[in-house]
C-alpha positions in Angstrom: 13.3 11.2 -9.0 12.2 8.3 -10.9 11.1 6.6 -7.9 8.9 9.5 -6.9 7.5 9.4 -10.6 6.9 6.1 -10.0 5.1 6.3 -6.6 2.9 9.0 -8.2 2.1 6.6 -11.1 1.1 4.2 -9.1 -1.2 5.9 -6.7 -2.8 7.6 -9.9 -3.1 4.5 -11.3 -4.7 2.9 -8.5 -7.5 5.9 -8.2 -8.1 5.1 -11.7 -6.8 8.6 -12.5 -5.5 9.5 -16.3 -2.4 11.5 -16.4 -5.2 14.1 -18.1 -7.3 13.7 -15.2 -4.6 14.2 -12.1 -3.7 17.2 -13.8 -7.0 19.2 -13.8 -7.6 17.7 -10.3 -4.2 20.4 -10.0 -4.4 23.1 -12.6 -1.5 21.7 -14.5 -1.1 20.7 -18.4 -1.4 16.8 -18.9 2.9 17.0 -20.2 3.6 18.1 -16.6 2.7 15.0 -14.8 4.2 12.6 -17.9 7.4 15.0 -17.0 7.1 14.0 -13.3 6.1 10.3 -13.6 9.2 9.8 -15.8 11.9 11.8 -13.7 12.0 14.8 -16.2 10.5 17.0 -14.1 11.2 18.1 -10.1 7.8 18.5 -8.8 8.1 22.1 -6.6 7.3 21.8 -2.8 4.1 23.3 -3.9 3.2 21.0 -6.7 4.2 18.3 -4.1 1.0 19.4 -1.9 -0.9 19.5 -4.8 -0.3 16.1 -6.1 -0.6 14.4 -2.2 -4.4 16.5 -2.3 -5.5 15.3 -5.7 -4.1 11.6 -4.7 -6.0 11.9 -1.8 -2.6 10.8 0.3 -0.1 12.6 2.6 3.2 14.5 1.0 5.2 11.1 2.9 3.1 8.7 0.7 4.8 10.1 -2.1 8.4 10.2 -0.2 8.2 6.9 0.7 9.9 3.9 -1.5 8.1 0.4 -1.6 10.9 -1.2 1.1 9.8 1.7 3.6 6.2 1.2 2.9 6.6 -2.5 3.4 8.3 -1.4 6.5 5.6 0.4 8.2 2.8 -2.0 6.8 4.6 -4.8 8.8 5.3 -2.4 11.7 1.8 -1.8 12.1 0.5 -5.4 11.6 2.9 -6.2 14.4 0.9 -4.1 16.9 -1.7 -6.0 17.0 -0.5 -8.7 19.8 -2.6 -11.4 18.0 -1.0 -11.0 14.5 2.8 -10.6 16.4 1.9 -13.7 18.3 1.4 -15.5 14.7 4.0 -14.2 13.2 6.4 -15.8 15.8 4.7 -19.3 15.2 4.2 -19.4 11.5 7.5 -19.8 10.7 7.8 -23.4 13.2 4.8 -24.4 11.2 5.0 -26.9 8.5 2.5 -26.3 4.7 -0.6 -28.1 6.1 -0.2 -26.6 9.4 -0.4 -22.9 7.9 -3.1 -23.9 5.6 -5.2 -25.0 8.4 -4.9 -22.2 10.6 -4.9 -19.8 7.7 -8.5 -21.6 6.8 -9.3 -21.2 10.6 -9.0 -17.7 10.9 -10.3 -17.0 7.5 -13.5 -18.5 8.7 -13.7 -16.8 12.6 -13.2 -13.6 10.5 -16.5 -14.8 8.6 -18.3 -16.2 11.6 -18.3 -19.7 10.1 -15.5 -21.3 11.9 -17.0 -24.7 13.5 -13.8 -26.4 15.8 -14.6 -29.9 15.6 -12.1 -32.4 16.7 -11.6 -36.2 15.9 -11.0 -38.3 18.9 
């Protein structure tokens, strides 16, 4: 429970919610949320639907521990064939080599990449 206190701490942390303000976005006293962010408290299946609409976030964003989130960020990068294609070559790369394609992309992604090449 502590973890799930702790996921709903964060995410109301990072919507620059108070624990005052999550709990009018739900109808609940302010002590009910410090109850659940510190493990005190079971949140009901209910108050679980409640909490995922006033974080703006699906009842498994709240479920899910920061390994499984990790997880499925990295699964989802790993779609895209261009980033799995990097992914298997960073790691033969030496420092400058990843600096200078990290720069590279950095700039395509701002459309001032130049390729200029010393012969």
């Amino acid at each position: 429970m502590k973890q799930l206190g702790a996921r709903i701490r964060e995410l109301r942390k990072q919507r620059s919610l108070s624990q005052r303000g999550l709990a009018s976005l739900m109808g609940v006293p302010r002590t009910y949320i410090s109850k659940i962010e510190t493990g005190r408290a079971v949140p009901s299946l209910a108050s679980m639907e409640r909490l995922a609409a006033a974080l703006r976030v699906r009842i498994t964003a709240l479920l899910l521990d920061s390994s499984a989130r990790r997880a499925a960020h990295l699964s989802a990068l790993l779609a895209d064939p261009f980033l799995a294609e990097i992914a298997t070559v960073l790691p033969r790369m030496d420092a400058l080599a990843r600096v200078l394609m990290l720069r590279a992309a950095r700039e395509s992604a701002e459309g001032t990449w130049r390729c200029t090449v010393d012969l």
